[in-house]
VOTORSE-735889 format. One line per 5 residues: their letters; for each residue x, y, z of N, C-alpha, C. Coordinates in nm, 3 decimals. Layout:
<sites>
A> X Y Z X Y Z X Y Z ~ ... .
</sites>
This chain:
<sites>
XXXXX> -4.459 -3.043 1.171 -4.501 -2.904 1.196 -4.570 -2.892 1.331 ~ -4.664 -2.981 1.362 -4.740 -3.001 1.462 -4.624 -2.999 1.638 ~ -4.551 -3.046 1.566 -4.397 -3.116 1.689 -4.346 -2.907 1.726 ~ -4.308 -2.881 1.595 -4.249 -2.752 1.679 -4.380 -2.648 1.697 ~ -4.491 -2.643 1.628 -4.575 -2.564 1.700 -4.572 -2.550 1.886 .
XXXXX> -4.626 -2.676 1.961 -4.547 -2.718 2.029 -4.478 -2.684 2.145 ~ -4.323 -2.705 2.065 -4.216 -2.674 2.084 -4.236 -2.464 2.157 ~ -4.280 -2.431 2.043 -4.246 -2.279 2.086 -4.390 -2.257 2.177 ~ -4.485 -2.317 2.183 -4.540 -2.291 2.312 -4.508 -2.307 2.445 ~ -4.403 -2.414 2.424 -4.403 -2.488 2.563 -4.244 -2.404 2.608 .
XXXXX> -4.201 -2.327 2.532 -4.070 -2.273 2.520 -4.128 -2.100 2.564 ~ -4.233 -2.022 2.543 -4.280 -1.955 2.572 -4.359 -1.977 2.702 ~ -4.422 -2.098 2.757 -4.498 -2.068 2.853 -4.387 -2.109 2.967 ~ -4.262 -2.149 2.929 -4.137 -2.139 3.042 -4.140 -1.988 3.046 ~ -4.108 -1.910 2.945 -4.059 -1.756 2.966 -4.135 -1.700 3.016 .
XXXXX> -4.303 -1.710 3.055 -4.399 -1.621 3.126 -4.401 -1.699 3.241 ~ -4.426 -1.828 3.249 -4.479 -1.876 3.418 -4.355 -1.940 3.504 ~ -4.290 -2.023 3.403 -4.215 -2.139 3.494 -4.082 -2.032 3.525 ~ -4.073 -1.970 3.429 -3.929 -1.906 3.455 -3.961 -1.759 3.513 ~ -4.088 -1.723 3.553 -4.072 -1.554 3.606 -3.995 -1.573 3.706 .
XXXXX> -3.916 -1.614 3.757 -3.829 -1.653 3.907 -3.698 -1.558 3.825 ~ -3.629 -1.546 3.725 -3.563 -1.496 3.644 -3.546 -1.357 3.687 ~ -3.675 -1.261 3.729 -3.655 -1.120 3.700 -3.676 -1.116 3.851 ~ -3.647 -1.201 3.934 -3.678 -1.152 4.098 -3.553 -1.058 4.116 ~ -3.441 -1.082 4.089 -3.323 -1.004 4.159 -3.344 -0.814 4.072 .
XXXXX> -3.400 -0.838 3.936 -3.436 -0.714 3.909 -3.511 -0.618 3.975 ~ -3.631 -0.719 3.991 -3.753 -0.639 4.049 -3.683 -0.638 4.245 ~ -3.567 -0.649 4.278 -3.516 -0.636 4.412 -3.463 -0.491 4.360 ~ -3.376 -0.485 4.245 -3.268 -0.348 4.243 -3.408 -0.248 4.247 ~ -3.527 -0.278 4.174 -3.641 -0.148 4.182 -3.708 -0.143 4.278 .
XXXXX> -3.697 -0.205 4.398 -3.702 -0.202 4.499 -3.613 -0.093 4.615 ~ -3.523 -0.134 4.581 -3.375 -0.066 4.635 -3.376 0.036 4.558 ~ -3.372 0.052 4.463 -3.427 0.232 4.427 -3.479 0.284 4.423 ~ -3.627 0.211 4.451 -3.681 0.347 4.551 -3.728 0.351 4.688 ~ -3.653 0.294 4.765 -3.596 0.283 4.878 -3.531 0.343 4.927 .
XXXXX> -3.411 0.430 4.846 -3.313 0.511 4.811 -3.409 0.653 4.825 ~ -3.458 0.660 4.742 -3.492 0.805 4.656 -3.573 0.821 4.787 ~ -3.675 0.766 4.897 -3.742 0.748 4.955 -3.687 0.886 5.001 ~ -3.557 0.829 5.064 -3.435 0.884 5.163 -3.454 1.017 5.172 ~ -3.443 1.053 5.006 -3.440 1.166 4.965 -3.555 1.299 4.993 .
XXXXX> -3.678 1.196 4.976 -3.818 1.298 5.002 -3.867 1.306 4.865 ~ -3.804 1.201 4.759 -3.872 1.233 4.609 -3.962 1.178 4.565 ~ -4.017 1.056 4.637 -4.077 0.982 4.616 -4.224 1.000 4.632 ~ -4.367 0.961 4.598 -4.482 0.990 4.609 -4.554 0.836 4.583 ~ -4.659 0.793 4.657 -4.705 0.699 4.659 -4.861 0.721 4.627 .
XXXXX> -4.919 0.665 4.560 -5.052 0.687 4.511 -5.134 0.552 4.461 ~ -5.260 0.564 4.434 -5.324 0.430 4.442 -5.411 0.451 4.349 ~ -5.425 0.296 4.274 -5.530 0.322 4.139 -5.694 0.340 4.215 ~ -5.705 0.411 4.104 -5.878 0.471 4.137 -5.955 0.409 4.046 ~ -6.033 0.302 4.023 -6.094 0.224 3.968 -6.229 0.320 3.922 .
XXXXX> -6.262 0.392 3.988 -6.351 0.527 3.941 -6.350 0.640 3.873 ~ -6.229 0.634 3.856 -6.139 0.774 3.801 -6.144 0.747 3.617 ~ -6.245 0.818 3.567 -6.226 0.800 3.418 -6.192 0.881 3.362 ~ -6.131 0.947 3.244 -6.045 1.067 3.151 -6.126 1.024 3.039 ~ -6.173 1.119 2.947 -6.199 1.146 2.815 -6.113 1.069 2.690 .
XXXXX> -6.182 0.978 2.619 -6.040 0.968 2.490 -6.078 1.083 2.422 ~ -5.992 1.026 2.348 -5.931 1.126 2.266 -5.966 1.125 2.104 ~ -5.950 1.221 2.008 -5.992 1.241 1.885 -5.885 1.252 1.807 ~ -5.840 1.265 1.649 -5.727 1.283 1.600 -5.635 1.218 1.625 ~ -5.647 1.129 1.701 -5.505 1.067 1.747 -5.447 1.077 1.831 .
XXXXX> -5.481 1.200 1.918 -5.426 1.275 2.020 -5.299 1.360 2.023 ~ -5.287 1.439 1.889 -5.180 1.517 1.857 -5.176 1.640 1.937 ~ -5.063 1.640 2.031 -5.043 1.782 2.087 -4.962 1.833 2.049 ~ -4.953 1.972 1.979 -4.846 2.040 1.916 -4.746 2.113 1.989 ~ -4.664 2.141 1.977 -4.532 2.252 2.063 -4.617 2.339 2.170 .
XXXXX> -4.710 2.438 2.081 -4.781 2.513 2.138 -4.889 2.467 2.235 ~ -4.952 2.387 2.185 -5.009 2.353 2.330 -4.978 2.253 2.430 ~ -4.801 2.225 2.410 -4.786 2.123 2.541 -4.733 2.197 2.658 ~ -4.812 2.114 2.727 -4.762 2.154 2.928 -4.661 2.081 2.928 ~ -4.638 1.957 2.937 -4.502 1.868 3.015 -4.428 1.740 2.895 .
XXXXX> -4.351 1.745 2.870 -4.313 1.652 2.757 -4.194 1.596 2.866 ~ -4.238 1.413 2.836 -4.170 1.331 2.873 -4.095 1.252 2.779 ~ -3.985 1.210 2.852 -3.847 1.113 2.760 -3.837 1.173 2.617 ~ -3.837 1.286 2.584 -3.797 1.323 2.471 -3.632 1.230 2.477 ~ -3.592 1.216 2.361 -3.462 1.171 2.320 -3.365 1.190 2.403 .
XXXXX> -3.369 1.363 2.396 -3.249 1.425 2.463 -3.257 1.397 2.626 ~ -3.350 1.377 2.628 -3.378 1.395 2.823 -3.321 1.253 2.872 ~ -3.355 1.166 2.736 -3.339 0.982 2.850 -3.500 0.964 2.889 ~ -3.520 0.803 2.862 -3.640 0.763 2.868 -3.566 0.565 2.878 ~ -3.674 0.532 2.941 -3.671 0.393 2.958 -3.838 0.370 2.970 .
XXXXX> -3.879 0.266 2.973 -3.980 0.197 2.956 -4.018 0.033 2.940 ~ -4.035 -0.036 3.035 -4.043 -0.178 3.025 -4.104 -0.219 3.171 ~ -4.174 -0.372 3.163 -4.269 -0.445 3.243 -4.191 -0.563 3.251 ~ -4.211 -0.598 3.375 -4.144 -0.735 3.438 -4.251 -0.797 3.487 ~ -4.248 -0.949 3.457 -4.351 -1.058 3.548 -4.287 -1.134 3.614 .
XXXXX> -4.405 -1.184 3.669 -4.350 -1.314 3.786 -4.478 -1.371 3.877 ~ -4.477 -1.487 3.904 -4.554 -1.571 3.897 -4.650 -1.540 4.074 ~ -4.512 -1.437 4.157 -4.521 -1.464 4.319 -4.561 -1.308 4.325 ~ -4.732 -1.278 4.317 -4.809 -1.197 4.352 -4.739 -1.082 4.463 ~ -4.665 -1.146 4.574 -4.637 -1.097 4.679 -4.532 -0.976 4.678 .
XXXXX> -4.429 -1.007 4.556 -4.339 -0.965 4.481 -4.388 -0.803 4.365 ~ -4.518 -0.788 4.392 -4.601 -0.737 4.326 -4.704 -0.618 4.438 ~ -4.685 -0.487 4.436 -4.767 -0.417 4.558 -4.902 -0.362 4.461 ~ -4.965 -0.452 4.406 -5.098 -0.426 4.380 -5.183 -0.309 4.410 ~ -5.185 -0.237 4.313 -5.282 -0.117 4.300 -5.192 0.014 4.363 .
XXXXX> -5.015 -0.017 4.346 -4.963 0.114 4.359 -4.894 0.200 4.270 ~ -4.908 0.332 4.261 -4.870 0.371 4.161 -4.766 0.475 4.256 ~ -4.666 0.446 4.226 -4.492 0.505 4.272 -4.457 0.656 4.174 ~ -4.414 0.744 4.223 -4.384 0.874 4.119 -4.219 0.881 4.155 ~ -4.129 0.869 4.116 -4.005 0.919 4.206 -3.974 1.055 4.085 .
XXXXX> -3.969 1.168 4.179 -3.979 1.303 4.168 -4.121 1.355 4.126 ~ -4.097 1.491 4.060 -4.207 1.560 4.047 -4.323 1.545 3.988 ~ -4.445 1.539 4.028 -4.569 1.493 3.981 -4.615 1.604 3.858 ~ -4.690 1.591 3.759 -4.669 1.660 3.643 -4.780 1.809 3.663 ~ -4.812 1.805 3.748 -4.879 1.961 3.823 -4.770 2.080 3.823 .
XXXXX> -4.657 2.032 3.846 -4.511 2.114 3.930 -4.452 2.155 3.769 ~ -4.487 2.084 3.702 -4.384 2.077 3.561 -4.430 2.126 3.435 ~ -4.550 2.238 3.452 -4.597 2.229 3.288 -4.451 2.410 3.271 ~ -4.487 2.335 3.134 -4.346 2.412 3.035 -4.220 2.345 3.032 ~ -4.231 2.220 3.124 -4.083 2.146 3.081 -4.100 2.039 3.039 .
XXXXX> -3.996 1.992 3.025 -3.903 1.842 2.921 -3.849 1.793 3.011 ~ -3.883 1.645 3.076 -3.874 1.561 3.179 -3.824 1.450 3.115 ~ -3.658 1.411 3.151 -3.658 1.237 3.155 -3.738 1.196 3.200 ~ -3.756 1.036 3.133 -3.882 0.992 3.171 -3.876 0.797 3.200 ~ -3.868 0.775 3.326 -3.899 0.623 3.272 -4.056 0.565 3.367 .
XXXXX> -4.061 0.473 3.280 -4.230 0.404 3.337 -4.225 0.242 3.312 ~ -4.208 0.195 3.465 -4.218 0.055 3.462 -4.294 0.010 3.517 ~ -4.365 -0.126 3.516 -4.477 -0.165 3.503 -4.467 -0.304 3.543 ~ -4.481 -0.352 3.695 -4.478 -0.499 3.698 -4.581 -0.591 3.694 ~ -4.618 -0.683 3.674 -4.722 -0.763 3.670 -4.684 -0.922 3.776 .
XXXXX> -4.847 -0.998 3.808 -4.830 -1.108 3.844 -4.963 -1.145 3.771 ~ -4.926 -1.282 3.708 -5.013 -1.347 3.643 -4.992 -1.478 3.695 ~ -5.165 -1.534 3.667 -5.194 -1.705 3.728 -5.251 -1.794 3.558 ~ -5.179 -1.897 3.588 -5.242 -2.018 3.503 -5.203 -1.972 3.377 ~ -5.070 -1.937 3.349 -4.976 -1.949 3.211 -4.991 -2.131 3.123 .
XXXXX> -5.013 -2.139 3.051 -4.979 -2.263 3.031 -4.931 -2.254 2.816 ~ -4.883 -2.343 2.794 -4.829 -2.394 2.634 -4.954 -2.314 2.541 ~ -5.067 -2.327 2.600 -5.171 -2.297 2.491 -5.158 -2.153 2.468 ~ -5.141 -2.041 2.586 -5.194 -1.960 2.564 -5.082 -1.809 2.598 ~ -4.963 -1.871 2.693 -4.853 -1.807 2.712 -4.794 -1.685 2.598 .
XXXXX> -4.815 -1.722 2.470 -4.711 -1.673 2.370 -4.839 -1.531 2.330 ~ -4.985 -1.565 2.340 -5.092 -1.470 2.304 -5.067 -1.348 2.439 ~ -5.058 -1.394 2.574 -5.069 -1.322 2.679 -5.000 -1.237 2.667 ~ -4.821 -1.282 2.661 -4.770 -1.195 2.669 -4.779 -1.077 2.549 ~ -4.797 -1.110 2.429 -4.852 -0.995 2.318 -4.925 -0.911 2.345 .
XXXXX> -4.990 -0.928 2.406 -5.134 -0.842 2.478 -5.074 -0.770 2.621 ~ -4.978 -0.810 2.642 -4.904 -0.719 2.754 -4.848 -0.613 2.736 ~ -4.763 -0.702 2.581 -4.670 -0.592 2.573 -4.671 -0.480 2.468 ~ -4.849 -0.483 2.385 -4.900 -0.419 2.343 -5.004 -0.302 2.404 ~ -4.998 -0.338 2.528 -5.151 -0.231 2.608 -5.050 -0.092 2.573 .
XXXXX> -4.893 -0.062 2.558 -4.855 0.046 2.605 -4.876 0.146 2.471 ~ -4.891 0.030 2.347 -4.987 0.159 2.244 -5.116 0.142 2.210 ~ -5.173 0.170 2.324 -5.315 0.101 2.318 -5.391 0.229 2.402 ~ -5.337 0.332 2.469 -5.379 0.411 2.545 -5.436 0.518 2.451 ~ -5.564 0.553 2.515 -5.652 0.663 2.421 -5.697 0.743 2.528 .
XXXXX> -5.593 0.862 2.547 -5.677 0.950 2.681 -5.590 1.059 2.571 ~ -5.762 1.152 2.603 -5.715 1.319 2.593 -5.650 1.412 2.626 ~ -5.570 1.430 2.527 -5.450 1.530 2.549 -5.342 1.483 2.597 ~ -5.301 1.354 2.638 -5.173 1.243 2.580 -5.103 1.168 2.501 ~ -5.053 1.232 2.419 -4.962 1.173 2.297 -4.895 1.092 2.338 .
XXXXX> -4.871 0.985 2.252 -4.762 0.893 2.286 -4.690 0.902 2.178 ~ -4.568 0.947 2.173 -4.566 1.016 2.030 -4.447 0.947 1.998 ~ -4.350 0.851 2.056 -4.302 0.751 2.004 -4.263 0.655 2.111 ~ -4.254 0.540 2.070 -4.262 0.401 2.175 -4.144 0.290 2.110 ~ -4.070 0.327 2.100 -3.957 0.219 2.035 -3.929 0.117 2.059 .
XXXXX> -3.867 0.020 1.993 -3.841 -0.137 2.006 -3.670 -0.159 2.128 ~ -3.676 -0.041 2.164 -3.566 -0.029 2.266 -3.643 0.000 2.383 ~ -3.761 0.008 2.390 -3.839 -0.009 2.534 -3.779 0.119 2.562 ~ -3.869 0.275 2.520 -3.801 0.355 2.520 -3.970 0.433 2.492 ~ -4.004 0.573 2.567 -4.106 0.621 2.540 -4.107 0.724 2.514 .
XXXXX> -4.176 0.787 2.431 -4.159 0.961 2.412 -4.286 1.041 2.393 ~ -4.369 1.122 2.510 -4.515 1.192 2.537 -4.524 1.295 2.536 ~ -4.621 1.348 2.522 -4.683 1.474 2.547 -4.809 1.513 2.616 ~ -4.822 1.584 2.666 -4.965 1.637 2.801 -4.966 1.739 2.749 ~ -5.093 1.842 2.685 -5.124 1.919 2.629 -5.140 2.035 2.786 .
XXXXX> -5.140 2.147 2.770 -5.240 2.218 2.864 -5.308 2.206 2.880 ~ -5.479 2.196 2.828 -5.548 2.168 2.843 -5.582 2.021 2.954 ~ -5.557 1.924 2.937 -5.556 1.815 2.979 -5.531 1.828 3.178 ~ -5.365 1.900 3.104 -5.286 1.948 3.246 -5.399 2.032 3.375 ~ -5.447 2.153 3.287 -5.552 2.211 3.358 -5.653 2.120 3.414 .
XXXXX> -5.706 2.059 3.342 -5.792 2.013 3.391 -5.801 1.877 3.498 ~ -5.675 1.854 3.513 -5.611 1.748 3.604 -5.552 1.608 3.593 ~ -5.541 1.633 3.417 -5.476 1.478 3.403 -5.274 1.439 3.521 ~ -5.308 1.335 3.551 -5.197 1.323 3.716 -5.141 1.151 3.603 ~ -5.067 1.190 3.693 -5.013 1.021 3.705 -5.082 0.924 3.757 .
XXXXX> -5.182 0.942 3.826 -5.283 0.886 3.889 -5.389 0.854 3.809 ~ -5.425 0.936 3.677 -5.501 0.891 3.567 -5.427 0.850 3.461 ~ -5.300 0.861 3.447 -5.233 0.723 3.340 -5.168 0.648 3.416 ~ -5.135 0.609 3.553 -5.126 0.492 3.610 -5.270 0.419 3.613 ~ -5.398 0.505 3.628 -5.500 0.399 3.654 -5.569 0.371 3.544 .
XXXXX> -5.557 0.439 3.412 -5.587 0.390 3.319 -5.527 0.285 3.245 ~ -5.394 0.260 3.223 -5.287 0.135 3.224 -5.352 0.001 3.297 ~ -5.328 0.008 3.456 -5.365 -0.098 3.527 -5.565 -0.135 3.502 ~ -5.614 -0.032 3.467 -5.754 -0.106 3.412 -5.722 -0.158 3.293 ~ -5.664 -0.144 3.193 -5.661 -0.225 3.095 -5.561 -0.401 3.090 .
XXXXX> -5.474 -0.412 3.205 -5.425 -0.477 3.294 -5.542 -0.574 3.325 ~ -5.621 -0.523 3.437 -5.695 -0.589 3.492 -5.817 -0.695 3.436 ~ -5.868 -0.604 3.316 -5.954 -0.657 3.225 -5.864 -0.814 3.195 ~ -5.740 -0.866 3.181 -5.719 -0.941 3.144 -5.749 -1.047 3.283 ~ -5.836 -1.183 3.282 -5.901 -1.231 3.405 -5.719 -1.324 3.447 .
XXXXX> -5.642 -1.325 3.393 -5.534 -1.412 3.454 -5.465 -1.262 3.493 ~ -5.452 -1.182 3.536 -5.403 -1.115 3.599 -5.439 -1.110 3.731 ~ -5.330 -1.135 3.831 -5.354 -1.104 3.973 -5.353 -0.983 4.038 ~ -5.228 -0.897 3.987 -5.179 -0.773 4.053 -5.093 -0.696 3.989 ~ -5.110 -0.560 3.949 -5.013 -0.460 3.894 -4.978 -0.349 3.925 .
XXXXX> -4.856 -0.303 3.911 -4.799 -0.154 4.005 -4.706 -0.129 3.874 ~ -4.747 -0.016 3.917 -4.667 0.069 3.835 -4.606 0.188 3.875 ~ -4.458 0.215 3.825 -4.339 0.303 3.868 -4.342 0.404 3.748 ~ -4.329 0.552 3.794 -4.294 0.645 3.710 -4.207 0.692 3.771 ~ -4.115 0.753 3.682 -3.967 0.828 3.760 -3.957 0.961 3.632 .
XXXXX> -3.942 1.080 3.692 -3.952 1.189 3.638 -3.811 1.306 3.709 ~ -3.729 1.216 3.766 -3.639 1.288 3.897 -3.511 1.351 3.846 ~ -3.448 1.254 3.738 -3.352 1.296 3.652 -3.278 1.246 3.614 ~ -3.221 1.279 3.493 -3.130 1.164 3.416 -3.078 1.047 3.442 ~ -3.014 1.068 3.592 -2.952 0.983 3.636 -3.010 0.861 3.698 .
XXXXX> -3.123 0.918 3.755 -3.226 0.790 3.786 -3.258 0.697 3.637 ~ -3.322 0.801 3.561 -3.413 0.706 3.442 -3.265 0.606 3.408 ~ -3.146 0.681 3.415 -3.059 0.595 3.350 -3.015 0.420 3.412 ~ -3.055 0.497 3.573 -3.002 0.357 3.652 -3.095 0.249 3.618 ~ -3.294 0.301 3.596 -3.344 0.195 3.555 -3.343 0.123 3.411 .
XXXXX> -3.265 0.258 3.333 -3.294 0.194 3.222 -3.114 0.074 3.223 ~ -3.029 0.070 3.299 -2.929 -0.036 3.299 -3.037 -0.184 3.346 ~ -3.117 -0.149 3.449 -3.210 -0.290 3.480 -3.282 -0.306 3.394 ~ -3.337 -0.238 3.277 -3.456 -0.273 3.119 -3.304 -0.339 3.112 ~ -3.189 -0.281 3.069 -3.121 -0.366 2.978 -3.050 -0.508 3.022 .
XXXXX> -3.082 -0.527 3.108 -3.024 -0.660 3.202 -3.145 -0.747 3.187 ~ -3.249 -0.699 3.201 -3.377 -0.790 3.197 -3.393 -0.830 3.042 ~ -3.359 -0.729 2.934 -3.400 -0.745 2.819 -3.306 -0.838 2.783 ~ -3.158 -0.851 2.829 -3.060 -0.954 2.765 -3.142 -1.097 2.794 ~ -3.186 -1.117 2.916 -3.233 -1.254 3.003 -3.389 -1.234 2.826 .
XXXXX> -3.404 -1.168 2.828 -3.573 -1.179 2.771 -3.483 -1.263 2.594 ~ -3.427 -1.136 2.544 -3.349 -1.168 2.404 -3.263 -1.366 2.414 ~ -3.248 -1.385 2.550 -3.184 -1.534 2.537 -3.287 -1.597 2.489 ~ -3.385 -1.600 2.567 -3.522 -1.698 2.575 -3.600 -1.664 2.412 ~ -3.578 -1.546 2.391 -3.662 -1.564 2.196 -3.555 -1.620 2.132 .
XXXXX> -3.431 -1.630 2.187 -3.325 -1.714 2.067 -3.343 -1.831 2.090 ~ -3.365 -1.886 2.189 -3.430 -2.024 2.182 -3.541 -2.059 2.155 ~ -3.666 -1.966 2.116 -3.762 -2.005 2.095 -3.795 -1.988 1.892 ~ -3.715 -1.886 1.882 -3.729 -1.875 1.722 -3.651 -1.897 1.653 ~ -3.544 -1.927 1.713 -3.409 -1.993 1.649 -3.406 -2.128 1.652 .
XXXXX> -3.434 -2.186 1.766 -3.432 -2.346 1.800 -3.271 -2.332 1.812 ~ -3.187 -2.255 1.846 -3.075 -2.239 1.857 -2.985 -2.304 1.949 ~ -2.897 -2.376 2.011 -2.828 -2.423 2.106 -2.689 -2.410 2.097 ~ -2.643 -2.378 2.012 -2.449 -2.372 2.004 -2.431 -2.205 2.098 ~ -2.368 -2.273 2.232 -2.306 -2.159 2.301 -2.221 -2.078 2.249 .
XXXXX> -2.114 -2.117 2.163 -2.025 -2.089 2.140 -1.996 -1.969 2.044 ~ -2.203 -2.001 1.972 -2.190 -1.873 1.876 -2.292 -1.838 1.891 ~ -2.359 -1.791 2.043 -2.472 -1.723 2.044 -2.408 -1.594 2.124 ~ -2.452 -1.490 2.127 -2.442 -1.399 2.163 -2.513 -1.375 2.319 ~ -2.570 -1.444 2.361 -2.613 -1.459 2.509 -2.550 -1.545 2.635 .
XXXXX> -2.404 -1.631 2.563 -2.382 -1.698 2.656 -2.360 -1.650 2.794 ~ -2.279 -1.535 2.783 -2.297 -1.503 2.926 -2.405 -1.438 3.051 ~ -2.561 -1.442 2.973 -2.666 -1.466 3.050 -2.707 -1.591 3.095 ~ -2.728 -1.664 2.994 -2.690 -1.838 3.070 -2.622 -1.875 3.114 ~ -2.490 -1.825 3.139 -2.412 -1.873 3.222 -2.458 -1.796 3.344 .
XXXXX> -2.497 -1.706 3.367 -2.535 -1.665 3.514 -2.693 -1.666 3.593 ~ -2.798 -1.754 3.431 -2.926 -1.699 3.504 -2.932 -1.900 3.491 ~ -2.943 -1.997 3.570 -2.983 -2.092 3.568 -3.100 -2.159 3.489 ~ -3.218 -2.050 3.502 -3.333 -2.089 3.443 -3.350 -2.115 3.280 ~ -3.237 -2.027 3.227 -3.167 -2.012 3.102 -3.160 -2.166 3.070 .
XXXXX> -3.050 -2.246 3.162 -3.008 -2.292 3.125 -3.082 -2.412 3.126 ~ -3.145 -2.443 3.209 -3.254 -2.535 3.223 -3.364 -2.560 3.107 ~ -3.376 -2.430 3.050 -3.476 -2.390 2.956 -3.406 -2.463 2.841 ~ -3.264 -2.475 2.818 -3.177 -2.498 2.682 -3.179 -2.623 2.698 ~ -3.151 -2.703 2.832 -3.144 -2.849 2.832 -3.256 -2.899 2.821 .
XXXXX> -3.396 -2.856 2.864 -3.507 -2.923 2.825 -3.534 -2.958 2.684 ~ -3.516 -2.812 2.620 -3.563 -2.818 2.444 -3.459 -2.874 2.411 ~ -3.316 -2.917 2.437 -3.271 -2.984 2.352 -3.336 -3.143 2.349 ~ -3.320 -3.183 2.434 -3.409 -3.322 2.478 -3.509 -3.334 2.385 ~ -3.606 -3.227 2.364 -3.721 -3.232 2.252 -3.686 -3.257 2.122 .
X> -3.496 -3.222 2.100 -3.509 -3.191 1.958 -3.522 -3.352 1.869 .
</sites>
């Protein structure tokens, strides 16, 4: 028992430290898109405010029909949602918060596709503690308690669905106070180096292009838990071979643990 305990640490702290090299060509395409949009004039650049605090919230933070200003990734609109790591800080523009299209001032009374990605760089991953970190990562996103923001569904498809009350709106809740409330709860974690975060509100077609990179990243992510909770190795009948066949680190990851077995 002791042997695969182990096993899935040392199989997890490949998937956070040794292997963040994995999501570099991703975190290039979100680069290149908004690089793109730049072009356009849609883009808005903004910076966390480490001073900037918002009210939580009571009830849960239920905003009803009637009193919402701006509803994001409803179903119908398209929504994406997902965080990429990697080990090379540099890869990482620390303390920026990206809007591509309209900032939620411009938008109360509408229904906005919605996607919100979130990169990170973290130091000193190791077997012990890799498999806790990332839980705590990929839990901060229902963990947010600000007034008059619903998070009113968060799916296992890395998929988000909100609400901004009027009230809230009036009184100035921005992207700038749920980008900087996110990255403080980020920061609190002391192995964190640097986090930025992307909102895109521009239109379907955008949220859709990032949400094809969630699903390219998520195949590379879904290989690495089949090897870690499966103890799995037959190519032939896994459903990921053709991410290991194109991401190396994959594969490196499969020849090590077999060696262990």
């Amino acid at each position: 028992m002791q042997t695969m305990h182990y096993m899935l640490y040392k199989i997890t702290d490949m998937l956070l430290y040794h292997d963040m090299d994995c999501f570099s060509k991703h975190i290039d395409k979100i680069r290149s898109f908004i690089e793109r949009k730049k072009q356009s004039g849609s883009v808005s650049e903004l910076s966390f405010n480490q001073d900037l605090t918002w009210p939580e919230g009571n009830n849960r933070n239920i905003v009803l029909a009637p009193d919402m200003a701006v509803e994001l990734g409803n179903p119908r609109d398209t929504s994406t949602s997902f965080f990429l790591w990697i080990d090379n800080p540099d890869k990482v523009r620390n303390g920026r918060i990206t809007v591509v299209g309209p900032e939620l001032k411009k938008c109360q009374g509408k229904s906005l596709p919605f996607g919100k990605i979130v990169l990170v760089s973290g130091r000193d991953f190791n077997e012990d503690n890799s498999y806790e970190r990332y839980r705590e990562m990929e839990s901060l996103r229902y963990d947010l308690n600000l007034k008059g923001y619903m998070l009113r569904a968060a799916s296992q498809y890395k998929r988000e669905w909100s609400r901004i009350s009027n009230e809230a709106l009036d009184k100035g809740f921005s992207f700038t106070v749920l980008g900087s409330a996110l990255m403080k709860q980020l920061y609190a974690f002391e192995y964190i180096e640097a986090v930025e975060v992307i909102f895109i509100t521009s239109s379907r077609d955008d949220v859709f292009e990032m949400w094809s990179v969630n699903e390219e990243a998520s195949r590379i992510i879904g290989a690495m838990n089949k090897m870690m909770q499966e103890l799995s190795f037959d190519c032939d009948s896994c459903d990921f071979t053709d991410v290991c066949s194109e991401v190396a680190d994959l594969r490196h990851m499969r020849d090590s643990m077999m060696k262990k077995v």
